[in-house]
C-alpha positions in Angstrom: -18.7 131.6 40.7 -16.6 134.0 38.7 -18.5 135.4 35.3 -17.2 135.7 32.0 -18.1 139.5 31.1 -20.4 138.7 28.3 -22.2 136.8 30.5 -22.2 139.3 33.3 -23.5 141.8 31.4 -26.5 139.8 29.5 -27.2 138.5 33.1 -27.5 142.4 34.3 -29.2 143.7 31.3 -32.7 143.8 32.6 -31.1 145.5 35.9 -29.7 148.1 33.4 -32.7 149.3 31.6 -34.3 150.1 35.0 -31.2 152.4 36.5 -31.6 155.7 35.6 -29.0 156.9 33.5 -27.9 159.6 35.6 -26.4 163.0 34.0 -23.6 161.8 31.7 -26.8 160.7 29.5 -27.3 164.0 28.5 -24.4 164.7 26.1 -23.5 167.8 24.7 -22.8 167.8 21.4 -22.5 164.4 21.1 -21.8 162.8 17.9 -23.8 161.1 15.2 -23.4 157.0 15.4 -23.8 155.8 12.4 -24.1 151.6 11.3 -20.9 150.4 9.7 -21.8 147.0 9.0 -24.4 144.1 10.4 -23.5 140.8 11.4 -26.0 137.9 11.5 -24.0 136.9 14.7 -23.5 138.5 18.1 -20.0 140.3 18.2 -18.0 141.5 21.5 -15.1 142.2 19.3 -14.1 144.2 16.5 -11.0 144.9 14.7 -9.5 146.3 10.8 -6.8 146.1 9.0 -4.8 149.2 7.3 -7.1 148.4 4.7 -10.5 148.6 6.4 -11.2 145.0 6.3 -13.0 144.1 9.3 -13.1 140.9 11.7 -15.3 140.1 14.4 -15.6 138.2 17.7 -18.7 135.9 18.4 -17.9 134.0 21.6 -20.3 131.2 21.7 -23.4 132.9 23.9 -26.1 130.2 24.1 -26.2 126.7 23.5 -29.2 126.6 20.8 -27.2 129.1 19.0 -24.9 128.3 16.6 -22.2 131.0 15.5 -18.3 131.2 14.2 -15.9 132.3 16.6 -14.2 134.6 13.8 -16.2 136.1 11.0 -14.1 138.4 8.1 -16.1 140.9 6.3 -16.5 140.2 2.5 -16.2 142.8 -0.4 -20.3 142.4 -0.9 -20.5 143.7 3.2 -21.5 140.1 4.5 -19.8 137.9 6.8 -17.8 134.9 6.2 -16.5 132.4 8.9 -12.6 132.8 9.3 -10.2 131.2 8.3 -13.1 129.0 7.1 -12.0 125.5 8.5 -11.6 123.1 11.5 -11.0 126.5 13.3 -14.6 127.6 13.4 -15.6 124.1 14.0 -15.3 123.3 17.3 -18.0 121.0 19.0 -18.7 119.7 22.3 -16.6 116.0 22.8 -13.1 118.3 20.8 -10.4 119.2 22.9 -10.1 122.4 21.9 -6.6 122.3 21.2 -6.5 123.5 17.2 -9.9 124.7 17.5 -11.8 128.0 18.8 -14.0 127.3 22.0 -14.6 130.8 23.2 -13.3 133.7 21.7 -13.0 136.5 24.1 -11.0 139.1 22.4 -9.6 140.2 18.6 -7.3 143.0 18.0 -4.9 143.8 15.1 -2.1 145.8 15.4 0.8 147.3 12.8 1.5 144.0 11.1 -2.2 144.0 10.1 -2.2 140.2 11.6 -5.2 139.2 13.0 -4.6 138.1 16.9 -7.0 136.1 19.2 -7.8 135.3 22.8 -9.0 131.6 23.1 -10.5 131.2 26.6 -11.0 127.6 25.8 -13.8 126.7 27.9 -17.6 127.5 27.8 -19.2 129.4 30.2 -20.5 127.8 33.6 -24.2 128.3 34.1 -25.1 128.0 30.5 -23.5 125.4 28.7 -22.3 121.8 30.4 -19.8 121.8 33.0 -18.2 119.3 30.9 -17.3 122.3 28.3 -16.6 124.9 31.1 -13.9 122.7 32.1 -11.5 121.9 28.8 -7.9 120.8 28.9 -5.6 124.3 30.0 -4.0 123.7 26.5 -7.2 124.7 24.7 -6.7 128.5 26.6 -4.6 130.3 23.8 -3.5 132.8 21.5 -3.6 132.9 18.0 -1.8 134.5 15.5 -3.5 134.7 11.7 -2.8 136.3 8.1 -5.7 138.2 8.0 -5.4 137.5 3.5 -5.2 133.7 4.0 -5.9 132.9 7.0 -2.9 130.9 7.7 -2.1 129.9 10.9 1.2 132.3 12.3 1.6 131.2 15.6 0.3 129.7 18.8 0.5 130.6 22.6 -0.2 128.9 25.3 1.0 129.2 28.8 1.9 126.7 31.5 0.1 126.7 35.1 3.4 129.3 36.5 1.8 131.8 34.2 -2.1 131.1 33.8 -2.7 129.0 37.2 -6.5 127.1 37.9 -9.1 129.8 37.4 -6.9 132.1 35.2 -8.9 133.5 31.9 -6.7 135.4 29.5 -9.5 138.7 28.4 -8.0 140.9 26.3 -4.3 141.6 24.9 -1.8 144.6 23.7 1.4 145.0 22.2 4.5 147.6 22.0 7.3 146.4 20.2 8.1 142.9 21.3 6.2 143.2 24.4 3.1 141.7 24.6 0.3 142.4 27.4 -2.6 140.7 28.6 -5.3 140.7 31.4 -6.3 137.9 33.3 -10.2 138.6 34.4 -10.8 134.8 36.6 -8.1 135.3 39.0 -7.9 139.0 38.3 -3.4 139.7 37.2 -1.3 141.0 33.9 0.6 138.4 32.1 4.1 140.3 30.3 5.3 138.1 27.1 8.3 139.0 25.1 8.4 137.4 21.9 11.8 138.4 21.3 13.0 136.4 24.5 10.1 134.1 24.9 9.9 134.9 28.9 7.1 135.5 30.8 6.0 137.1 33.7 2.6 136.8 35.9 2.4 140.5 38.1 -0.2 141.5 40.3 -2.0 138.1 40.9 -5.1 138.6 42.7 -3.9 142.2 43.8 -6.5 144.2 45.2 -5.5 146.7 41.6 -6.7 143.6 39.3 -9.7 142.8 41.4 -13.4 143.9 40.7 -14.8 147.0 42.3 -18.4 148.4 42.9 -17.1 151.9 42.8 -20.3 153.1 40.3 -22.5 150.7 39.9 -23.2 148.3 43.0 -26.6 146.9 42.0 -24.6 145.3 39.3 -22.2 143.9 41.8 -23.8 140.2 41.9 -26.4 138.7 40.3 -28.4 135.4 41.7 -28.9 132.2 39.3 -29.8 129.1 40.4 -28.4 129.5 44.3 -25.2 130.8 43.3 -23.6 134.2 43.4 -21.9 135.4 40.6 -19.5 138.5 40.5 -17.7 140.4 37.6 -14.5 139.9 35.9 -11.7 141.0 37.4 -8.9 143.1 35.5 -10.2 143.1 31.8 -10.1 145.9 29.6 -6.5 146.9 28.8 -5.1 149.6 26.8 -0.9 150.9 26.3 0.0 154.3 25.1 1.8 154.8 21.9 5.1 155.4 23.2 4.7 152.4 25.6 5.4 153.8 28.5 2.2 152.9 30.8 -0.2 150.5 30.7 -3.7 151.0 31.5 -6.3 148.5 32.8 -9.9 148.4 34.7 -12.2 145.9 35.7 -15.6 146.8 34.1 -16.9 148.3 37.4 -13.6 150.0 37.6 -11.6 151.8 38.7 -9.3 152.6 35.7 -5.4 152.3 36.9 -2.0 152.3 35.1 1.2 151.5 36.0 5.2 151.9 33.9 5.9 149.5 31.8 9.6 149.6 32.9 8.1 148.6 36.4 5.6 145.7 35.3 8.8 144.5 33.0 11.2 144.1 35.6 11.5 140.8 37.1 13.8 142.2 40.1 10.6 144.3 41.3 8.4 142.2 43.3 4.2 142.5 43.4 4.4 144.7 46.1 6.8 146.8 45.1 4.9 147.1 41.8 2.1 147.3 43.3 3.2 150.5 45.7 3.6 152.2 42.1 0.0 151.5 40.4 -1.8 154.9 40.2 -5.5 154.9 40.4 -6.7 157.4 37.6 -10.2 156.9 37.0 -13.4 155.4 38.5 -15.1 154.6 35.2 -18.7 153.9 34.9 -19.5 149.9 34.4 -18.1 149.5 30.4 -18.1 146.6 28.4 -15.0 147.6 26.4 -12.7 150.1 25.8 -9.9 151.9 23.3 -7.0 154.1 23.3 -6.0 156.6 20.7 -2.3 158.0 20.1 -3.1 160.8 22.7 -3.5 158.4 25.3 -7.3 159.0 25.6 -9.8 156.2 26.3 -13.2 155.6 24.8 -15.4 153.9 27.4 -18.3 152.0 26.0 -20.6 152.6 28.9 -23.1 149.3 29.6 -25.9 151.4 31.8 -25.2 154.9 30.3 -25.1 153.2 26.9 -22.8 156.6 26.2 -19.5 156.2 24.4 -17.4 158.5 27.2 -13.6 159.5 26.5 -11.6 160.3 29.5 -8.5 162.2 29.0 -5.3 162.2 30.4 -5.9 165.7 31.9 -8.8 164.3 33.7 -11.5 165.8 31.5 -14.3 163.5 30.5 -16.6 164.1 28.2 -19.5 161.8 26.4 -18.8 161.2 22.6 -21.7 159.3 21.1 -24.7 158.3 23.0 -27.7 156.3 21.8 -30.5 154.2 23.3 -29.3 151.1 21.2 -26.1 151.1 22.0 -27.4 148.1 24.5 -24.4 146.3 25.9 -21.6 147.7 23.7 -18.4 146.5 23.8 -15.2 146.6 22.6 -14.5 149.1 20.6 -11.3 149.8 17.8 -9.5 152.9 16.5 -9.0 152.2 12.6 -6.2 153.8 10.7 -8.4 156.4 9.0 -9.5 157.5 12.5 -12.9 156.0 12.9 -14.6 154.6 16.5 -15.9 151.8 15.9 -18.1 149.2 18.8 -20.3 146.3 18.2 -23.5 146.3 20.2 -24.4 142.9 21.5 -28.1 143.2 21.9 -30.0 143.1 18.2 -31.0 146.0 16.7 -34.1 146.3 14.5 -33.3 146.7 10.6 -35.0 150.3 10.5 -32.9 152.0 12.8 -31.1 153.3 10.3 -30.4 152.7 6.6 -27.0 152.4 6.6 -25.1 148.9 6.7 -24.6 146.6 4.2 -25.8 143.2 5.1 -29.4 144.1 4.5 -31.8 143.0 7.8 -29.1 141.0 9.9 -30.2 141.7 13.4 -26.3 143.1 15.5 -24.9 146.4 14.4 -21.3 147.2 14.3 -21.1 151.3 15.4 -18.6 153.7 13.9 -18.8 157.5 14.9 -15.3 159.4 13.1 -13.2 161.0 15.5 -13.0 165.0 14.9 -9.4 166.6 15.8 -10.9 168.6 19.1 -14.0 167.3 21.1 -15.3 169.6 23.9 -11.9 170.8 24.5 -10.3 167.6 24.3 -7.4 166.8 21.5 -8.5 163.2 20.2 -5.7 161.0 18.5 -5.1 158.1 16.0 -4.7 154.2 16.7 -2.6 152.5 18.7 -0.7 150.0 16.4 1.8 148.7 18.8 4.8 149.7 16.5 
C-alpha cells in the first residue's frame, strides 16, 4: 500500500531517532533557527504573502484529532481557520467536492493568491477506508484571495490526467505554466491556464518512482500485515527563469529535466525521459525550497539539518537542530527569510520567541545571508 508522506514519515519516526546522524550533523557554522510563530495544529505547509502574512497546511493526521485544513495568521500572532466556512468543515459522510479533505500542499506565488493541493481522500491505515476512497472530484486545486478568502478558482482533472492511484503532492508555477507532482502513481502533471491543456509525462517512470539511495531502513515499514513504501515523485521546485524543473522523491534522488522538453506534447515519455538528468542523491527530506539562484534547501527527516545544495554541486548544512523533528516544507518569503514547520510538538521553553504563547508546533525561520560557506544564496521563487 502506497503512503501519503506525512504518514510515512510519522510511521518512521521512531526508526529515525535511532540512526545515527552521520557527518552532515555536524554543521559548520550553521545558522541560528529561530521560532517565527506557533500553531495549536500540526503544519506540513507553510506559505506568506508580500506582506508577511502567513498560511499553514494541517492535513487531517489522526482521527481523534480535530484540526482546519487552512489556518491564516492573525495580527495578534494566532491562528484563525481559513477562509472560515464550509471549507474547513468537511466531515466524514461529505463528498468532498466544495470542501477540504486532506490538504497536502500550500504555496503562494507573485499574485500573493493563496493555492492548495486537495488530495481528497484520508489516509488508508488510519482513518476508514470509506474516507480513503472519496469521489476523484474531491482531488483538487484551489485558488484563494488570501484578504477575503474568496473562492478564485477550481481544478480538477479527469482520469487521462490523474488516473486510479494518482495523488497530486505539491505544485509550481512560471508564467502560465503550472507544475505538479503526482507521489501515488509517481508522474508530473503540465497545466497551462492560458490554453487550459494538460499533459500527464513520466507516468510511473523509473525518474518519478521512490528510491532507497540513503536511507534503506526507511524503505518499508510493517502495519498490520501490510507493506508500506514512500511517495513517489513529491517535492518540486522550478528556477526563476523557468527553464528546468526539479523534482525528488523523499529518499531521492533529486533530478531535473527542460521545461521546453516536459512541455512538448510531440516528445514522447521516453524521449523525455532519455533527457532527465540525475543531479543529486538527497538525504530522506520532508520538503523542500528553491531560491532565485536555483539553490535548494532540503529539510532533512533523519539529519533534522536544513541542507542547501547548489547548482555547482556544493552542499552545505544551513540550520541544524535536534527539534527540527520531521520538518517539512519549507518557503522563501519576499524579505529573504527560510522558513519550515516542524511536525512533531515542541515544548513551550525551547525558546521565547513566537507569538502564540504555549501552542505546542513551531513554525522555523533562519534569514538567509548573501554568501554561506562559499555558496551565493538567492531570493523567492514567485513564478512571475
Amino acid at each position: 500500500m502506497r503512503m501519503r508522506r506525512r504518514e510515512f514519515l510519522a510511521a518512521t519516526g521512531a526508526t529515525c531517532a535511532m540512526l545515527p546522524f552521520g557527518p552532515a550533523f555536524a554543521a559548520a557554522r550553521p545558522l541560528k533557527l529561530e521560532i517565527a510563530a506557533r500553531s495549536p495544529w500540526m503544519a506540513n505547509q507553510v506559505a506568506l504573502t508580500s506582506q508577511n502574512v502567513m498560511f499553514l497546511g494541517c492535513p487531517r493526521y489522526a482521527h481523534d484529532t480535530p484540526t482546519p485544513s487552512l489556518a491564516r495568521r492573525e495580527p495578534d500572532g494566532t491562528f484563525a481557520p481559513f477562509p472560515g466556512n464550509a471549507w474547513n468543515q468537511w466531515k466524514p459522510g461529505d463528498d468532498g467536492y466544495s470542501a477540504f479533505v486532506y490538504l497536502n500542499s500550500v504555496h503562494i506565488f507573485a499574485d500573493d493568491t493563496v493555492w492548495c493541493v486537495d488530495q481528497g481522500a484520508l489516509p488508508q491505515g488510519i482513518f476508514p477506508d470509506v474516507d480513503a476512497t472519496l469521489s476523484p472530484a474531491a482531488q483538487k486545486l484551489v485558488q484563494l484571495d488570501a484578504a477575503t478568502g474568496a473562492v478564485l478558482g477550481v481544478l480538477r482533472f479527469d482520469a487521462t490526467i490523474l488516473p486510479p492511484g494518482a495523488q497530486m503532492n505539491d505544485l509550481r508555477f512560471h508564467g502560465a505554466k503550472l507544475y505538479i507532482t503526482d507521489s501515488g502513481l509517481g508522474g508530473l502533471i503540465v497545466h497551462d491556464r492560458a490554453t487550459g491543456k494538460t499533459l500527464r509525462r513520466l507516468s510511473g517512470n523509473t525518474v518519478t518512482k521512490a528510491s532507497a539511495t540513503d536511507v534503506p531502513a526507511l524503505l518499508a515499514h510493517v502495519k498490520g500485515g501490510q507493506t508500506f513504501r514512500p511517495p513517489n515523485s513529491d517535492l518540486i521546485e522550478i528556477t526563476a527563469d523557468g527553464r528546468w524543473l526539479y523534482w525528488a522523491a523523499p529518499t531521492g534522488p533529486l533530478y531535473r529535466v527542460e521545461t521546453r522538453y516536459l512541455d512538448d506534447p510531440a516528445l514522447s515519455d521516453a524521449d523525455l525521459a532519455a533527457r532527465v538528468e540525475h543531479v543529486y542523491d538527497n538525504r530522506f527530506s520532508g520538503g523542500c525550497s528553491m531560491d532565485s539562484r536555483g539553490n535548494v534547501y532540503f529539510s532533512e527527516t533523519v539529519t533534522r539539518n536544513l541542507t542547501v545544495w547548489s547548482p555547482t554541486g556544493k552542499t552545505a548544512v544551513l540550520a541544524s537542530d535536534p527539534t527540527l523533528v520531521r520538518p517539512d516544507g519549507s518557503f522563501i518569503s519576499r524579505d529573504r527569510r527560510l522558513y519550515v514547520p516542524v511536525k512533531q510538538p515542541v515544548p513551550a521553553n525551547a525558546a521565547q520567541d513566537g507569538t502564540a504563547g504555549n501552542a505546542p508546533f513551531v513554525i522555523y525561520a533562519v534569514t538567509l545571508p548573501d554568501v554561506f560557506d562559499g555558496i551565493a544564496l538567492g531570493g523567492p521563487v514567485t513564478g512571475a
